[in-house]
N, C-alpha and C positions, 0 to 999 in steps of 0.2 A: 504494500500500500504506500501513495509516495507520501513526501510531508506535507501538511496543509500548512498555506500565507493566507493569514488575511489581511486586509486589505481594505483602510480605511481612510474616507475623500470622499469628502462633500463635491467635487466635481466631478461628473457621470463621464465624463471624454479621460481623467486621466483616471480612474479604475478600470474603464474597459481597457484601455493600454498596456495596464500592468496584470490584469486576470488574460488577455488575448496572450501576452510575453511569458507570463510565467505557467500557463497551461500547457501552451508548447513547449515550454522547457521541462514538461511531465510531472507538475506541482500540482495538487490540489488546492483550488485558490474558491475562499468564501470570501463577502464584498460589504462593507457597512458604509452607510451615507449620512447618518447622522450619529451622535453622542450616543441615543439612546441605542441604537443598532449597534454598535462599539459595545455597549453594556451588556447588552443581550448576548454576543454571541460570544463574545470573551471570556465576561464574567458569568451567564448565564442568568443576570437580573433583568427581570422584566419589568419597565420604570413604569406603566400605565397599573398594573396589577399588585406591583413591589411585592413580586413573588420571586424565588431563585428557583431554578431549573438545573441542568449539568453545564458544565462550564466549557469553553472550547479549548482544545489543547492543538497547539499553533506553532512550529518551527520557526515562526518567522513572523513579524505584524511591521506591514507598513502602514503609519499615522501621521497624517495631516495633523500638525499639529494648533490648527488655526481652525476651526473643524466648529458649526453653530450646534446649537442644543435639538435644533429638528429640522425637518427638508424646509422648513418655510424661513427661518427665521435667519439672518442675517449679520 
């Protein structure tokens, strides 16, 4: 099984960039686009519910680190 990147960017053009580069490169790549999505799949917090789930286990995490709290907000 290979390692999973995630992969997190509030900007849609440069995560397909890097899950299109690094699936080629034979990575399992999951993709977060905002804080909350980051929480969720890292941590396995779910911020609507603040419930915990199983947490993601990740080789690798690319992070924007200028990154808003939701897809709307700026």
């Amino acid at each position: 099984m290979p390692d999973t990147i995630l992969i997190a960017d509030d900007e849609f053009e440069i995560r397909t960039i890097w899950e299109d580069r690094l699936k080629t490169a034979g990575y399992a790549v999951k993709s977060a686009k905002n804080k909350a999505d980051v929480l969720e799949k890292f941590f396995g917090l779910n911020t609507k519910t603040e419930t915990a789930s199983k947490q993601g286990t990740y080789a690798l995490v690319l992070l924007d680190i200028r990154m808003p709290s939701s897809a709307t907000s700026r």
